[in-house]
TILUMLUM-982010 format. One record per residue (C-alpha): residue number from 1; residue in one letter; chain; x, y, z. Coordinates in steps of 0.02 Angstrom, whole numbers, plus 50000, padded with zeros to 5 digits. Each point is the difference from the previous one (the first is absolute). Layout:
N
 seq type mol     u     v     w
 NUM    A   A     X     Y     Z
...
//
This chain:
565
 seq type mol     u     v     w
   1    X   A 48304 50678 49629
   2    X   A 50115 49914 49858
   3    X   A 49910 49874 49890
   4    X   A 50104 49853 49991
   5    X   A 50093 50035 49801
   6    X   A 50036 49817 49986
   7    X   A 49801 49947 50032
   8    X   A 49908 49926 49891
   9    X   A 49943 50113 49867
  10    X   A 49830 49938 49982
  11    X   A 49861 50119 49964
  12    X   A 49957 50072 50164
  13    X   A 49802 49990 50034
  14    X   A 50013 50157 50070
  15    X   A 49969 50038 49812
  16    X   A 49835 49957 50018
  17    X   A 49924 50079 50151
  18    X   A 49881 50083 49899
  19    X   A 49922 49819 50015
  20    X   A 49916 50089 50146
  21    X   A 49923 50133 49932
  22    X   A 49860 49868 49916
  23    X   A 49867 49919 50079
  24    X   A 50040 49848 50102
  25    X   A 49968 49851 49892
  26    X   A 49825 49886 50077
  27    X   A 50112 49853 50060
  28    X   A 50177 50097 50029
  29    X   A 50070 49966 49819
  30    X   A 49970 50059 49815
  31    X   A 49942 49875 49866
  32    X   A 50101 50091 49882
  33    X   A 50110 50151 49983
  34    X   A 50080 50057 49847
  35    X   A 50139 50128 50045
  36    X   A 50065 50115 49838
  37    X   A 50165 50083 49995
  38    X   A 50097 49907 50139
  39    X   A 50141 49866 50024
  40    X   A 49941 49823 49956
  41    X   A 50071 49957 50171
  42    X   A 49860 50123 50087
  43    X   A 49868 49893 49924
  44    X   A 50071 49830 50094
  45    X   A 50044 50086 50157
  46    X   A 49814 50049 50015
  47    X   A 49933 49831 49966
  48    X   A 50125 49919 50114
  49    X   A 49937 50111 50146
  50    X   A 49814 49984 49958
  51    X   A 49947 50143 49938
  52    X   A 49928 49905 49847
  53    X   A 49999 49825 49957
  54    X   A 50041 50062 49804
  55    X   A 50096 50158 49982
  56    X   A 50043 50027 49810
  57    X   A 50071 50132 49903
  58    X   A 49902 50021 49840
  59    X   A 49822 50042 49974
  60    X   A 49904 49850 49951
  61    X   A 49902 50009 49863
  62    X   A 49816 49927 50052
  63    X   A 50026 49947 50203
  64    X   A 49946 50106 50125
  65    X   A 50128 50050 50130
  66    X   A 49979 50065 50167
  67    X   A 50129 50146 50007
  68    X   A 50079 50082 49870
  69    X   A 50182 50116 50057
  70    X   A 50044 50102 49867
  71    X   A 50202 50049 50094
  72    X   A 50107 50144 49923
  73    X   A 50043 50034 49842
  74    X   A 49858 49864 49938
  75    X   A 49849 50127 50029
  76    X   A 49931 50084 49824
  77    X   A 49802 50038 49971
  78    X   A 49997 49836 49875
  79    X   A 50067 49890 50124
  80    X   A 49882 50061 50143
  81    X   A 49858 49955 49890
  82    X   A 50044 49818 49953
  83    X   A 50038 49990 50194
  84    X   A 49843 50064 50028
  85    X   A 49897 49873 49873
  86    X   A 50090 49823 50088
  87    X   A 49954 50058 50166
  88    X   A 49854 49884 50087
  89    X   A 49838 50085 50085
  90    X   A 50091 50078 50168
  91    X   A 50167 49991 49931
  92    X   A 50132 50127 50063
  93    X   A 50122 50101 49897
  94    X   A 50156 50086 50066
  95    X   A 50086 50109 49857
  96    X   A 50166 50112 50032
  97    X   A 50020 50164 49899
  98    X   A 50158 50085 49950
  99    X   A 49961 50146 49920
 100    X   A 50180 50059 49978
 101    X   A 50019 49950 49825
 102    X   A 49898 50084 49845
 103    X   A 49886 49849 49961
 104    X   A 49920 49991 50162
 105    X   A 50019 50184 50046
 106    X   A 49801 50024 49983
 107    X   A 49961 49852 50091
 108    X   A 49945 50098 50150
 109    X   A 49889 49919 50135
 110    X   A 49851 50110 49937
 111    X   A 50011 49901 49829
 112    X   A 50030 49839 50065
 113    X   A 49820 50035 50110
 114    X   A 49922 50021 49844
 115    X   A 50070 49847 49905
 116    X   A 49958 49897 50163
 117    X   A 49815 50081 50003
 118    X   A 49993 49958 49793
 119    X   A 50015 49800 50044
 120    X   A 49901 50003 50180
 121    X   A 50127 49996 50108
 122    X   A 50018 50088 50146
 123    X   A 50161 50095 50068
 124    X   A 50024 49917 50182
 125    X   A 50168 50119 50052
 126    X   A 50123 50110 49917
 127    X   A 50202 49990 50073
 128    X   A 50131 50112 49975
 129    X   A 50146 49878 50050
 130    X   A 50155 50071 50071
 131    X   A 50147 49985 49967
 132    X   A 49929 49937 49855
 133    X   A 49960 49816 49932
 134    X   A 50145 49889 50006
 135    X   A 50014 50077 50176
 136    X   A 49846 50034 50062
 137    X   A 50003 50015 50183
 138    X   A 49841 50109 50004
 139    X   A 49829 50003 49926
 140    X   A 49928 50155 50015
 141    X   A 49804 50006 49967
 142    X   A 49951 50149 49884
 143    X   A 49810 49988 49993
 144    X   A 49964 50009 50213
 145    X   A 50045 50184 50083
 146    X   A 50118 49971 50115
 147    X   A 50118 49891 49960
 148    X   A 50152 50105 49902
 149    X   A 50013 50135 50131
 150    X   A 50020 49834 50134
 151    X   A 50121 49939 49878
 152    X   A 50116 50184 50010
 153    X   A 49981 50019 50182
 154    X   A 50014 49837 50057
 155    X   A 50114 49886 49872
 156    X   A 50087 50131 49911
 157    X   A 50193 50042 50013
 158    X   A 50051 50151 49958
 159    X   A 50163 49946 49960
 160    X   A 50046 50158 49901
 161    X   A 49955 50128 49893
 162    X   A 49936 49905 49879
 163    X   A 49897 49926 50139
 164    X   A 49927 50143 50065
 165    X   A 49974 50072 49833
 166    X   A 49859 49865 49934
 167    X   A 49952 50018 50182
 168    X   A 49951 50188 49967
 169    X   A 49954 49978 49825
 170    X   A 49854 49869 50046
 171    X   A 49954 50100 50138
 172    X   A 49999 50179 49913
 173    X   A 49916 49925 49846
 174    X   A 49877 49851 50081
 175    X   A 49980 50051 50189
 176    X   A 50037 49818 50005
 177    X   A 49830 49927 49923
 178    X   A 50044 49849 49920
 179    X   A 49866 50046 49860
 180    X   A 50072 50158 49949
 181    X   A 50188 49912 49984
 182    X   A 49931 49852 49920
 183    X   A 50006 50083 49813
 184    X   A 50158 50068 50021
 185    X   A 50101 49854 50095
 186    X   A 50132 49905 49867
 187    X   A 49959 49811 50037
 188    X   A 49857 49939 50076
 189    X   A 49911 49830 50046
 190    X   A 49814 49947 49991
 191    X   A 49881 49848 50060
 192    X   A 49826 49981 49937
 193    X   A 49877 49866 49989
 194    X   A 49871 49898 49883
 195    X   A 49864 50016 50088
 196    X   A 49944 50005 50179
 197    X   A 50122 50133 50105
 198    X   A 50082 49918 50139
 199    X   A 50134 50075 50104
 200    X   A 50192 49953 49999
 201    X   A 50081 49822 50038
 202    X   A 49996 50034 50198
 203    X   A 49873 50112 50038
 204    X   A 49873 49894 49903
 205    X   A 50010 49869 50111
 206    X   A 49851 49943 50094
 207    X   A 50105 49983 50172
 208    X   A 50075 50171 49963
 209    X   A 50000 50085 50156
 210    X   A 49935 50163 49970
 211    X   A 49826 49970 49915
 212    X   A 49972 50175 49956
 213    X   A 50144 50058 49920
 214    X   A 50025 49857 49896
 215    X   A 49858 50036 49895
 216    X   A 50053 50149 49931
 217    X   A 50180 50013 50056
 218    X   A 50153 50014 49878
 219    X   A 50146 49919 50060
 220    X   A 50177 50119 50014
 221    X   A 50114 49848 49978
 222    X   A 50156 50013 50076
 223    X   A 50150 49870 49920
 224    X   A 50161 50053 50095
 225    X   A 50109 49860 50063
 226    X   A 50160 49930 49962
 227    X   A 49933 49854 49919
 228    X   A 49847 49899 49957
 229    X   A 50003 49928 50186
 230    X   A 49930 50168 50059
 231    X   A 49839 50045 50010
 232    X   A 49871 50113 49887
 233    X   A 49910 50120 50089
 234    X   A 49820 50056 49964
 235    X   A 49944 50165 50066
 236    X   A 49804 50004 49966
 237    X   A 49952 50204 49926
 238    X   A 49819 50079 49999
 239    X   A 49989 50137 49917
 240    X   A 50080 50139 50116
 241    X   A 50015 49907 50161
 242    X   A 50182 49976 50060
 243    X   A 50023 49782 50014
 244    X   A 49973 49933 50180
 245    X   A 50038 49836 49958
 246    X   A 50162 49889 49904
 247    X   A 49975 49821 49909
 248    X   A 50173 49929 50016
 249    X   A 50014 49841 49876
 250    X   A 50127 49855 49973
 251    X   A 50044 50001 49813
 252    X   A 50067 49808 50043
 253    X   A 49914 49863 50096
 254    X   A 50164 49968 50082
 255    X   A 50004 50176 50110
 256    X   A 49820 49973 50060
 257    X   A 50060 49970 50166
 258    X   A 50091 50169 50007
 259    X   A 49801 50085 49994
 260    X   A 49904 49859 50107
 261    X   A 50162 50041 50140
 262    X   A 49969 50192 49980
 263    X   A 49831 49988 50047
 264    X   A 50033 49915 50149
 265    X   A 50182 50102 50042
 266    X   A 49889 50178 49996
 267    X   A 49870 49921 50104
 268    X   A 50138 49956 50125
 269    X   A 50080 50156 50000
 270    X   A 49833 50089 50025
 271    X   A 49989 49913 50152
 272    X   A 50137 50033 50071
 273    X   A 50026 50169 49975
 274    X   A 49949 50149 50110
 275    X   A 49852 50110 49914
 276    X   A 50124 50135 49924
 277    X   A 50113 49864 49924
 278    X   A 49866 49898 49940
 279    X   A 49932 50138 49895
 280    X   A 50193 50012 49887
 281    X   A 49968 49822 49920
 282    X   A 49845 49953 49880
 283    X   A 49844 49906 50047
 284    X   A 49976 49826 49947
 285    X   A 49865 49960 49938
 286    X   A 49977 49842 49923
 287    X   A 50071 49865 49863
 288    X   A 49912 49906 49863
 289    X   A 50039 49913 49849
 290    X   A 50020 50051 49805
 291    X   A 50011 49844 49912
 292    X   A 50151 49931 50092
 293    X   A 50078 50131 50038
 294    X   A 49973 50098 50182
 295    X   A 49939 50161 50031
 296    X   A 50034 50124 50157
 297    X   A 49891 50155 50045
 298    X   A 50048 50126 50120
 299    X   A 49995 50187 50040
 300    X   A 50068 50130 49877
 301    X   A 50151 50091 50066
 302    X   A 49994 50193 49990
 303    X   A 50106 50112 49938
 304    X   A 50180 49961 49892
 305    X   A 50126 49889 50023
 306    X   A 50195 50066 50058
 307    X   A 50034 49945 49847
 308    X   A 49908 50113 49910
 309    X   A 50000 50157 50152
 310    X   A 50208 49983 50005
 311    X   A 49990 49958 49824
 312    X   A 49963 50170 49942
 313    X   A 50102 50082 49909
 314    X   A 50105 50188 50078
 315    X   A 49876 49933 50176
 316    X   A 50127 50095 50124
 317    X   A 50096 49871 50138
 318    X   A 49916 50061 50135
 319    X   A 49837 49936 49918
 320    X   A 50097 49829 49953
 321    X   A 50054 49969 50198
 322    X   A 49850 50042 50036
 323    X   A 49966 49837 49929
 324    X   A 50123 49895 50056
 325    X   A 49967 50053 50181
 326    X   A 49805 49962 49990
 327    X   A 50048 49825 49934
 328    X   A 50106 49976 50153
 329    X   A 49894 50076 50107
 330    X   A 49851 49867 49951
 331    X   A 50149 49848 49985
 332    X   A 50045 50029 50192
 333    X   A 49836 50029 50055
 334    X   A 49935 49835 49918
 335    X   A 50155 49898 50062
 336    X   A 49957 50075 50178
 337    X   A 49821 49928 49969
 338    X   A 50053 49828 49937
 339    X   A 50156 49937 50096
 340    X   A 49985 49795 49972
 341    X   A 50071 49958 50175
 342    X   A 50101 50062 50120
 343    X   A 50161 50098 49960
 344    X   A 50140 49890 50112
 345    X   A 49954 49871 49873
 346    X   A 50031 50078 49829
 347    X   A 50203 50005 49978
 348    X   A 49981 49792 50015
 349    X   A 49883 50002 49875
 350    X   A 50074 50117 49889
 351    X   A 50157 49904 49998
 352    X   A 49898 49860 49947
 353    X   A 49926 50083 49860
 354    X   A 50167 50043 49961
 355    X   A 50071 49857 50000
 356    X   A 49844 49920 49882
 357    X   A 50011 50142 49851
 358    X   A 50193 49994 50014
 359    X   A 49988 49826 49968
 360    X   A 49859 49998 49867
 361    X   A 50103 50126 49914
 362    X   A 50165 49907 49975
 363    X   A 49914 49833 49969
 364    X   A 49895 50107 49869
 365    X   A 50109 50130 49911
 366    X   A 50174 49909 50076
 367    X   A 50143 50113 50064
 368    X   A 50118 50132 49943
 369    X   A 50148 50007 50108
 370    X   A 49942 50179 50050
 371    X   A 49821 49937 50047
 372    X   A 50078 49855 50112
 373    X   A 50113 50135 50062
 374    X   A 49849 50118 50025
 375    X   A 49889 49885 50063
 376    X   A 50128 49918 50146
 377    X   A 50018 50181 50054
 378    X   A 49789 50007 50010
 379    X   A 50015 49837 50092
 380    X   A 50109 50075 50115
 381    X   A 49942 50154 50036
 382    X   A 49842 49941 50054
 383    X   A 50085 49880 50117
 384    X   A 50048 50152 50100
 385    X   A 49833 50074 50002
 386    X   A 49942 49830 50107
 387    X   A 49880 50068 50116
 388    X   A 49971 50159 49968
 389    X   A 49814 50023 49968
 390    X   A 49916 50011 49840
 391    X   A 49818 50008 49964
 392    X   A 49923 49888 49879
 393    X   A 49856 50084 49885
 394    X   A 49863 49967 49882
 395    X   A 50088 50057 49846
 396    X   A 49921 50057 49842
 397    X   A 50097 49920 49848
 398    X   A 49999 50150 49873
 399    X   A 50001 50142 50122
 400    X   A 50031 50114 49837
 401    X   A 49979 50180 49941
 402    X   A 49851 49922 49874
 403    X   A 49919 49931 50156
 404    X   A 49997 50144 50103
 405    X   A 49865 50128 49980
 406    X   A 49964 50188 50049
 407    X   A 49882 50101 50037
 408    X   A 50055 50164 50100
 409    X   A 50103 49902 50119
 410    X   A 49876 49852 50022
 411    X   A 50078 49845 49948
 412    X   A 49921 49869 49909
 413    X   A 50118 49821 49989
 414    X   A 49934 49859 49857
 415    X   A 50054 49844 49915
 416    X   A 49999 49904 50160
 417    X   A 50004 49841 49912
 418    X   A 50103 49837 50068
 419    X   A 50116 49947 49858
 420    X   A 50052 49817 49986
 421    X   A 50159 49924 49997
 422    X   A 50099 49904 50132
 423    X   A 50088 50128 50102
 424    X   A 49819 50126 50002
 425    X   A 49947 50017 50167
 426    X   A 49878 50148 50057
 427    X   A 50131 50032 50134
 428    X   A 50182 50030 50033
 429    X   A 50109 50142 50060
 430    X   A 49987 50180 50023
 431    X   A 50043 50126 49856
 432    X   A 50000 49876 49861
 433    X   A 49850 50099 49924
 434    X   A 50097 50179 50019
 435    X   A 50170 49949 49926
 436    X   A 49872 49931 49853
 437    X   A 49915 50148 49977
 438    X   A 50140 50145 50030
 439    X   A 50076 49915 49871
 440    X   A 49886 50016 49868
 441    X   A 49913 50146 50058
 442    X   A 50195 50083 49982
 443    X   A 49997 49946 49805
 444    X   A 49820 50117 50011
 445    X   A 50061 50139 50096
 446    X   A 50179 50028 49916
 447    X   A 49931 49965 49823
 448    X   A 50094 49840 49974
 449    X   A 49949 49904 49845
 450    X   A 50064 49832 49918
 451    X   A 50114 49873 50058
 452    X   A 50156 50073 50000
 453    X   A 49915 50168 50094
 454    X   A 49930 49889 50107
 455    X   A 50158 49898 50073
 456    X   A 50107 50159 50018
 457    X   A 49852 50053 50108
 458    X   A 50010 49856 50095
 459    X   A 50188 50016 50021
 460    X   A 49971 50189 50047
 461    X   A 49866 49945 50140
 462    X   A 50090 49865 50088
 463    X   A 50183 49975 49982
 464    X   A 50043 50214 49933
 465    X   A 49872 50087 50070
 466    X   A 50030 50193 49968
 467    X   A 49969 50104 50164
 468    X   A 49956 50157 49892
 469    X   A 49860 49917 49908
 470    X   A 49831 50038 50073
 471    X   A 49889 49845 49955
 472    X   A 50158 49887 50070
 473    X   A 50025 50093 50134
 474    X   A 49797 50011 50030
 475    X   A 49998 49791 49984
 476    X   A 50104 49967 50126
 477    X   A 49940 50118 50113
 478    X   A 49822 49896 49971
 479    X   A 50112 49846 50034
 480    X   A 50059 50075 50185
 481    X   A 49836 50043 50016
 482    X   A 49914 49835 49980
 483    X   A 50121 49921 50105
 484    X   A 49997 50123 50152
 485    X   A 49830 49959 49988
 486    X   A 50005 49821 50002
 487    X   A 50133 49980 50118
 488    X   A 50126 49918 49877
 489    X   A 50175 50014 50002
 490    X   A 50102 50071 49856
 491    X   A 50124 49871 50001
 492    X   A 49832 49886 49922
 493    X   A 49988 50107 49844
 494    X   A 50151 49930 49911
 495    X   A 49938 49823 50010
 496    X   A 49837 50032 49967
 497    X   A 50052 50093 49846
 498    X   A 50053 49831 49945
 499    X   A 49859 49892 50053
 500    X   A 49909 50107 49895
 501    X   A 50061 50006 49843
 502    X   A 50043 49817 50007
 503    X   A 49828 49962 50041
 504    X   A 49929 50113 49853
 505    X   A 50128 49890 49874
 506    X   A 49902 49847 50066
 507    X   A 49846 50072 49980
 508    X   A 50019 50069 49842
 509    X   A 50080 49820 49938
 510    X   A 49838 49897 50080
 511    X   A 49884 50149 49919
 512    X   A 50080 49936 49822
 513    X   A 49990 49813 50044
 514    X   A 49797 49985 50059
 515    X   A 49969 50105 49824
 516    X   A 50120 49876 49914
 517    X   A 50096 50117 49910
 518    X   A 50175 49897 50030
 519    X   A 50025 49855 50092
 520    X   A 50198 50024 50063
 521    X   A 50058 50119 50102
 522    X   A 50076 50167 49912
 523    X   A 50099 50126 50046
 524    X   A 49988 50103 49846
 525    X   A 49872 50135 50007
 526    X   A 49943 49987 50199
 527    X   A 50042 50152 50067
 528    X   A 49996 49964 50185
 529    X   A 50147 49879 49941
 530    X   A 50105 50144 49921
 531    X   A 49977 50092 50155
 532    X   A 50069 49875 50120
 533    X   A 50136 50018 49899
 534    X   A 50027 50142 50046
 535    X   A 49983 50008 50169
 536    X   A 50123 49847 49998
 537    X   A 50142 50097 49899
 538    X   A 49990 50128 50136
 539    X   A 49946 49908 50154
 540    X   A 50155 50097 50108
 541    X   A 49868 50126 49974
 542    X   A 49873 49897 50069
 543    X   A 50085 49916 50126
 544    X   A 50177 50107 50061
 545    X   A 50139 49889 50124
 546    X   A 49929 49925 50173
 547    X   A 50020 50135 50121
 548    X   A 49947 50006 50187
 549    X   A 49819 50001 50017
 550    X   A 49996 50197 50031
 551    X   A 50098 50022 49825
 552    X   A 49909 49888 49914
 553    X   A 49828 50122 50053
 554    X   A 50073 50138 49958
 555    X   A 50112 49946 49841
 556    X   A 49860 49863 49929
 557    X   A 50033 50024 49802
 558    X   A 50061 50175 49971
 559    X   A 49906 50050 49870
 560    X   A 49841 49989 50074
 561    X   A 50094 50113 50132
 562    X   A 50037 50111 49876
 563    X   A 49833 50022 49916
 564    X   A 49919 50069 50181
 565    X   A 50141 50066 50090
//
């Protein structure tokens, strides 16, 4: 998803998610934590959320400090030494090293061992972080078995042949052991400790779930998300076992409630699913605090996410419907397993639910003449459909190709957390989760990157759909599929095209309001909003002339028509 450009451009903590690769502080916040080589603005947003109740960024000269973060570009053998002499009995360093420059070209992880061992510390985990720093969306453990070949086969996209080519390279040259790459990898980032060995932030505490692998697991931590209102994810590695378990942790206070409702959500589900069904989404099992902020266990999905299996780069289309079709497949069957009440019901409350967003959206964003235009036509349409029956479902909220895992064709679904906002409800209409995730999984499949890739995509998918192109023409054969199966009309797609993407611009806006990143409502930069647009400058497409009621089956917005005809 966009990031909203006019945001606030605060230092994003996501910066600092290396916080929890350290030992949990005693009583769930540092007494002091000096942090070298970063944006003054880092230092206060890390004291304002707790992390320390004095965050500094110069070494004091006789004052002990907790935790010392030595952050690109600040890291040379001097400065790990005076880092090293300020730090109190038990005290925690993180240090990042970027050996692509001739001054800290020998500053391999074998040398920094030795400098560590020269002033009794004790190396507590080694990262490689990937993309790299700045980015970091991954930290890959170097000094467990296991973890890098995990990282390849399960996180990895091949995008292309650059890709595949450090792919092979680390394979031919390390048969993936993390030990054997760690001399050779370009950056890398460490922990150690003064003193006593305890294991990392999570995993060290004394609630932690899993009492034997947290003493002498090291923690794969996972950092994707959109924004610092997602969560990090812990996966706990001993040395050559494949992870069982996931530690899923707020980075804010204020999205605590979307882990303590996830617990509870996948205990539902479990419930109510048959025994096959059950087994495609994770275990829960359990919550507990880290300071104040709230952590989530559950079962490790297996396998790779679509992102990363249609990801791959020459993968051939039949392997990439392949795909698509065992997403739908589990979508319908889950829907089938989870109706929320009785189908004669569901066009009167879908018109309500209309009715709501439509509203929310024009007192929120306010009204192009094409969106009023658009959106009478929506209000309309669905008049017509009065009656006609419409299931109502438990619906996931970010039914995406990153939440969707693989293995063989068993299907794994994750992230079932309940996101907050006014509008958020864990139910609504049918094929609100496909529409969301053809669309993104199409930007996958056809190789679609950036913005301006992305919206022709869009365009291409839903209002110019090319008959000749074989992922379109493979989506909305999943689409026909998924309603045959649910027993929903076409004529419903067209509206609940729009629900959807008006619903995701609400979302999205509520997302950046709870995190308190701007206060008024913005059309610049949310891309749901951009895509209403347009739908709305081409709603004929949408929504052709009134015809009878046979015509209007048969004729319901052409293009769709033409995509599966």
């Amino acid at each position: 998803m966009t990031k909203d450009a006019n945001a606030d451009s605060r230092i994003d903590l996501r910066r600092a998610d290396w916080r929890f690769l350290l030992p949990a502080p005693a009583d769930g916040s540092y007494q002091h934590l000096v942090l070298l080589g970063s944006h003054p603005e880092l230092a206060e947003r890390l004291r304002d959320a707790g992390v320390a109740r004095r965050v500094s960024n110069e070494l004091p000269e006789d004052e002990p400090v907790d935790v010392v973060a030595i952050l690109q570009g600040a890291a040379m053998p001097a400065t790990v030494r005076r880092a090293i002499d300020v730090l109190t009995p038990g005290g925690s360093l993180y240090c990042e090293i970027d050996r692509r420059s001739i001054n800290r070209l020998m500053m391999t992880p074998g040398r920094m061992r030795r400098l560590l061992q020269a002033h009794s510390l004790s190396l507590t985990g080694l990262y490689w972080p990937v993309p790299g720093f700045a980015a970091g969306k991954r930290y890959v453990p170097l000094d467990v078995n296991g973890p890098l070949e995990w990282y390849f086969s399960t996180l990895y996209v091949d995008g292309g042949p650059f890709y595949r080519l450090v792919e092979r390279v680390v394979r031919t040259a390390t048969n993936y052991r993390g030990a054997w790459f760690a001399p050779f990898v370009p950056w890398y980032a460490f922990t150690a400790s003064a003193g006593t060995i305890t294991p990392a932030s999570v995993l060290g505490q004394s609630d932690c779930a899993d009492e034997r692998r947290r003493s002498a697991a090291r923690p794969f931590l996972i950092t994707m998300g959109i924004d610092e209102g997602s969560r990090v994810a812990l996966v706990p590695f001993t040395d050559g076992a494949l992870p069982e378990v996931v530690y899923k942790v707020a980075r804010l206070p204020e999205v605590n409630a979307n882990i303590e409702c996830e617990q509870e959500r996948l205990a539902e589900l479990r419930g109510r699913l048959d025994g096959s069904m059950r087994c495609t989404v994770p275990r829960p099992l359990g919550r507990f605090s880290y300071g104040d902020l709230a952590v989530g266990v559950e079962s490790c999905a297996p396998g790779s996410s679509l992102l990363v299996s249609s990801g791959r780069w020459r993968l051939s289309y039949a392997e990439k419907v392949h795909d698509v079709r065992l997403a739908t497949d589990w979508l319908g069957a889950f829907h089938q397993q989870v109706r929320m009440g009785p189908s004669e019901q569901g066009t009167a409350d879908f018109s309500a639910r209309m009715e709501h967003v439509l509203a929310c959206y024009a007192d929120t964003f306010g009204l192009e003449p094409s969106e009023a235009r658009l959106f009478a036509r929506v209000r309309k349409h669905v008049r017509s459909l009065n009656g006609m029956p419409l299931p109502i479902v438990w619906q996931h909220g970010d039914f995406g190709p990153w939440n969707v895992y693989r293995r063989g064709n068993e299907v794994t679904v994750i992230d079932w957390e309940v996101r907050q906002g006014p509008i958020l409800d864990p139910d609504g209409p049918p094929l609100c989760d496909l529409l969301y995730f053809v669309t993104y999984w199409s930007f996958v499949a056809r190789r679609l990157y950036g913005e301006a890739a992305e919206r022709q995509g869009f365009r291409e998918l839903f209002l110019e759909p090319d008959r000749t192109d074989v992922i379109i023409r493979a989506i909305w054969d999943s689409v026909e599929a998924y309603l045959a199966r649910l027993s929903v009309d076409r004529r419903f797609v067209s509206p609940l095209l729009v629900y959807t993407w008006v619903k995701r611009a609400l979302e999205e806006l509520s997302r950046h309001r709870i995190l308190d990143q701007f206060s008024a409502a913005r059309r610049p930069g949310n891309q749901f909003v951009d895509w209403i647009g347009m739908l709305a400058a081409q709603s004929d497409q949408l929504f052709p002339g009134e015809h009878s009621h046979d015509a209007a089956a048969t004729e319901r917005d052409s293009s769709f028509r033409r995509a599966v005809s």
